[in-house]
VMD Tcl script that builds the backbone (N, CA, C; Angstrom):
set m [mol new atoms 186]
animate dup $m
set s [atomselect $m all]
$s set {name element resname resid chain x y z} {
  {N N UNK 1 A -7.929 10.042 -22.656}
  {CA C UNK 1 A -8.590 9.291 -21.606}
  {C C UNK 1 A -8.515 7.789 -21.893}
  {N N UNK 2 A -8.827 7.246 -23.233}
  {CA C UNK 2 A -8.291 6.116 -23.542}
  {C C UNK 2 A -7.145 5.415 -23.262}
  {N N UNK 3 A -6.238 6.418 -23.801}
  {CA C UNK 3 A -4.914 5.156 -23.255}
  {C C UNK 3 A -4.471 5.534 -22.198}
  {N N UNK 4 A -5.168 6.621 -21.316}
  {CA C UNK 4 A -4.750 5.931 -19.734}
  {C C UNK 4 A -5.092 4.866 -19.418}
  {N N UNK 5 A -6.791 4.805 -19.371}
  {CA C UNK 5 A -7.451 3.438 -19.168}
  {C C UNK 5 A -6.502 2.387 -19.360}
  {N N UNK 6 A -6.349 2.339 -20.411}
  {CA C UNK 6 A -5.605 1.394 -21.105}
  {C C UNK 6 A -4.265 0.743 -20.813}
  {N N UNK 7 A -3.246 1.868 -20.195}
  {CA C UNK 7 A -2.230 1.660 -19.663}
  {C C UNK 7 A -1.806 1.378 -17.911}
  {N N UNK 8 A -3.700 2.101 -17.176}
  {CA C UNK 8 A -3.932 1.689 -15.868}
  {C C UNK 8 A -3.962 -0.052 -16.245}
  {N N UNK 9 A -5.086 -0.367 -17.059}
  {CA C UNK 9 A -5.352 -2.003 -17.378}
  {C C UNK 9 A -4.093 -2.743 -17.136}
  {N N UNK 10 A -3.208 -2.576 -18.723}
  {CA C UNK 10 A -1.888 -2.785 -18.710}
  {C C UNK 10 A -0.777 -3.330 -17.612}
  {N N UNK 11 A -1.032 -2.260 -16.709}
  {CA C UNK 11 A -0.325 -2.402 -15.351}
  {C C UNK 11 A -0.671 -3.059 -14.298}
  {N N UNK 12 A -2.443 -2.861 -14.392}
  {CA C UNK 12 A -3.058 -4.148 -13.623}
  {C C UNK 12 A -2.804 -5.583 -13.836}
  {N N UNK 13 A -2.991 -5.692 -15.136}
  {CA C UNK 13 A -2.505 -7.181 -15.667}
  {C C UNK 13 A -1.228 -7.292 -15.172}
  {N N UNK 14 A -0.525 -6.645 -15.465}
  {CA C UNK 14 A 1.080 -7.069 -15.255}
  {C C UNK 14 A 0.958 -7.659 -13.687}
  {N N UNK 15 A 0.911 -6.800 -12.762}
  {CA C UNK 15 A 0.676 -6.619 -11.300}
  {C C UNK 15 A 0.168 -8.478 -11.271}
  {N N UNK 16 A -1.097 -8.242 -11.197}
  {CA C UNK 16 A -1.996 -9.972 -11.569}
  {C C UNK 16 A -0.982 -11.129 -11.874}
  {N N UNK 17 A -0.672 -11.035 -13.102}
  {CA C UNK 17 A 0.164 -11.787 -13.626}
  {C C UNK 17 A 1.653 -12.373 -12.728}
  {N N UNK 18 A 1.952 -11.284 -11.969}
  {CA C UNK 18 A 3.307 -11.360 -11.055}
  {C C UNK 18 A 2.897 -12.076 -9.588}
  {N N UNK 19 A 1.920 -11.439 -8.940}
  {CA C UNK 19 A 1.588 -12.087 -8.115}
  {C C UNK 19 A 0.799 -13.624 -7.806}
  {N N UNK 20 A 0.559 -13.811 -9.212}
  {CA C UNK 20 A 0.090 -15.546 -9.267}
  {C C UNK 20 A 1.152 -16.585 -8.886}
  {N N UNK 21 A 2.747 -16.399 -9.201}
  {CA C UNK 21 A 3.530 -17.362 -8.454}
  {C C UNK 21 A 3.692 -17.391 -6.926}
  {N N UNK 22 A 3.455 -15.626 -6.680}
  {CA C UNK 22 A 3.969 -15.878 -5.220}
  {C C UNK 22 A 3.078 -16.067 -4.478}
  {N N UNK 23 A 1.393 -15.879 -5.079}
  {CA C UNK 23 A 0.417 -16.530 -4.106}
  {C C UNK 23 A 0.386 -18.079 -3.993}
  {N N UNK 24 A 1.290 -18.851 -5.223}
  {CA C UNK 24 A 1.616 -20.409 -5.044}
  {C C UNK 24 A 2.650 -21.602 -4.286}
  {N N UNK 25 A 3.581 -20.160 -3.513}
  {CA C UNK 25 A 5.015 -20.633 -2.969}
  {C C UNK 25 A 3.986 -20.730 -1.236}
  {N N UNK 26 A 4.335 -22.187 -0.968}
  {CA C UNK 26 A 3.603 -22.666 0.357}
  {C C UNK 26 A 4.508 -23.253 1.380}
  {N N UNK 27 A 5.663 -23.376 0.727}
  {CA C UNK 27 A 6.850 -24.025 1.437}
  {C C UNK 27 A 7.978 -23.681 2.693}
  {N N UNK 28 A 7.163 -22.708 3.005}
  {CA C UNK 28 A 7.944 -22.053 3.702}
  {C C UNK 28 A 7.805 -22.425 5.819}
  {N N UNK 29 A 8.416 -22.670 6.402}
  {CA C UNK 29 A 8.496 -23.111 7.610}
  {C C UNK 29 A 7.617 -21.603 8.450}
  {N N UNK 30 A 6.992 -22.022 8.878}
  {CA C UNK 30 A 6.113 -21.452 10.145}
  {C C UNK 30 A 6.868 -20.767 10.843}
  {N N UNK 31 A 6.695 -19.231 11.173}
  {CA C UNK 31 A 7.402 -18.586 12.304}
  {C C UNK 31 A 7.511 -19.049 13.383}
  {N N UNK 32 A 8.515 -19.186 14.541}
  {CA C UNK 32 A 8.302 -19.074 15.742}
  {C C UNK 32 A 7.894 -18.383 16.882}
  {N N UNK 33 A 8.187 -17.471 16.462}
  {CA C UNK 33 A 7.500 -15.829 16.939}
  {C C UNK 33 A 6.847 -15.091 16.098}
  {N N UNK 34 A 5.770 -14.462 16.550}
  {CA C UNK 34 A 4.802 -14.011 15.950}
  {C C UNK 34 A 5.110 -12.334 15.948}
  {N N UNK 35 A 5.691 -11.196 15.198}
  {CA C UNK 35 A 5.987 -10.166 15.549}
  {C C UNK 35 A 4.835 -9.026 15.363}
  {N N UNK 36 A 4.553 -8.459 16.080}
  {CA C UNK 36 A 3.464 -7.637 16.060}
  {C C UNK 36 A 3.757 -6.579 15.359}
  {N N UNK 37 A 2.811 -5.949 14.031}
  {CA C UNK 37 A 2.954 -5.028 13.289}
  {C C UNK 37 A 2.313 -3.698 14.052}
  {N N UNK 38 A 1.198 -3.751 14.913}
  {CA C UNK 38 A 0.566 -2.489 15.199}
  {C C UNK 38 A 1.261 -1.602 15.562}
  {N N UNK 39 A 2.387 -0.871 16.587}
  {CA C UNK 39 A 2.876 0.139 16.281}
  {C C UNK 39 A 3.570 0.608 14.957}
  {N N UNK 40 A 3.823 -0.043 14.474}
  {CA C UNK 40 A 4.172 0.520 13.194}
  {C C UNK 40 A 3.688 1.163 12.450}
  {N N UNK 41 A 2.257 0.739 12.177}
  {CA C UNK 41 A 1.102 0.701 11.634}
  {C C UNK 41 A 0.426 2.304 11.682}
  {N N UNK 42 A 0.484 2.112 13.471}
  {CA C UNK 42 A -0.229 3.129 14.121}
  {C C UNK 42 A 0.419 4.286 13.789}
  {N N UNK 43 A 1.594 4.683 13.688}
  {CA C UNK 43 A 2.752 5.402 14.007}
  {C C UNK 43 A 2.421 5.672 12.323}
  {N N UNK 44 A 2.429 5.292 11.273}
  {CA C UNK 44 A 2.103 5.750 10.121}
  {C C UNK 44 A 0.937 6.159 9.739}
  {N N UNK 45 A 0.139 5.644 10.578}
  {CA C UNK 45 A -1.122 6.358 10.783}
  {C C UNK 45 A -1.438 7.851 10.993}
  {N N UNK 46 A -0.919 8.265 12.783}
  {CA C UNK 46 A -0.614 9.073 12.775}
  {C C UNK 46 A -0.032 10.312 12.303}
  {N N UNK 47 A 1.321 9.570 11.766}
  {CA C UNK 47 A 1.841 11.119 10.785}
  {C C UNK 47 A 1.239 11.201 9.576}
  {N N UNK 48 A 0.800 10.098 8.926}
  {CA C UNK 48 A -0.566 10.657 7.697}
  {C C UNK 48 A -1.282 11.554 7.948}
  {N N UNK 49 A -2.061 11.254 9.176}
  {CA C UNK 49 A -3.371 12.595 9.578}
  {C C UNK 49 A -2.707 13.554 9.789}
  {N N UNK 50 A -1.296 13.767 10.738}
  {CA C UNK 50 A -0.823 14.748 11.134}
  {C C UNK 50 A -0.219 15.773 9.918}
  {N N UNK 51 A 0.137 15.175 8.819}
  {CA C UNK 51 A 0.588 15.670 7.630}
  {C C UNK 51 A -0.613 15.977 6.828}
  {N N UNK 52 A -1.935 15.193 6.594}
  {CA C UNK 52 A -2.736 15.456 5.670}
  {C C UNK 52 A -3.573 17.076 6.756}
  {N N UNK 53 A -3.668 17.478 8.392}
  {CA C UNK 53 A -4.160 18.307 8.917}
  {C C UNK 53 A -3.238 19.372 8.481}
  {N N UNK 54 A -2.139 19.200 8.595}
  {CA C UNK 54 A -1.204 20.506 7.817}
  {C C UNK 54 A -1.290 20.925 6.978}
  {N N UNK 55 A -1.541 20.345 5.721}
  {CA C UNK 55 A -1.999 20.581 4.390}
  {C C UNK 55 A -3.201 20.757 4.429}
  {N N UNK 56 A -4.029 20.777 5.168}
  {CA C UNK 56 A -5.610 21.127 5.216}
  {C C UNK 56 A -5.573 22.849 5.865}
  {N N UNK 57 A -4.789 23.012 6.926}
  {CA C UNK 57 A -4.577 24.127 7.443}
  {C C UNK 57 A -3.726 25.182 6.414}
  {N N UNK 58 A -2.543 24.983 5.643}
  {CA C UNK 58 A -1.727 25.604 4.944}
  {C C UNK 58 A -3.156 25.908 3.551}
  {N N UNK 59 A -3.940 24.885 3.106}
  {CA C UNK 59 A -4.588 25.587 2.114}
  {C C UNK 59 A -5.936 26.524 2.820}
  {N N UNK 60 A -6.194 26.210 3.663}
  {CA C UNK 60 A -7.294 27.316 4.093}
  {C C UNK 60 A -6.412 29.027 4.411}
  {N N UNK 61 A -5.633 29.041 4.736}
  {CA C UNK 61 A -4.893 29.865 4.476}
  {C C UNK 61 A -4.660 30.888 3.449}
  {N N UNK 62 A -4.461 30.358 2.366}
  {CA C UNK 62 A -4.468 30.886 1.548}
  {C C UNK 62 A -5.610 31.487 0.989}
}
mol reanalyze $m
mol bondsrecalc $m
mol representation Tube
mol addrep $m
């Protein structure tokens, strides 16, 4: 149980550590168009529930 902890930590730090430059890069020119993520979104939404209700149905089953 220890050195999971330990190696979850590990990986957190790393993670932390990586994303500190790219939360510092500001230079970048402004979109012109703004592209909308929500169907995408939604649409992965959907087949999550639709996949996690299948697997809810396949284990009552058994």
């Amino acid at each position: 149980m220890k050195t999971k902890l330990l190696r979850v930590t590990g990986v957190l730090v790393i993670i932390m550590l990586i994303a500190i430059p790219v939360m510092a890069q500001d230079n970048f020119p402004e979109p012109e168009d703004d592209i909308p993520i929500d169907g995408g979104i939604t649409l992965l939404l959907v087949a999550g529930a639709g996949y996690g209700a299948k697997k809810l149905k396949e284990k009552r089953r058994k």
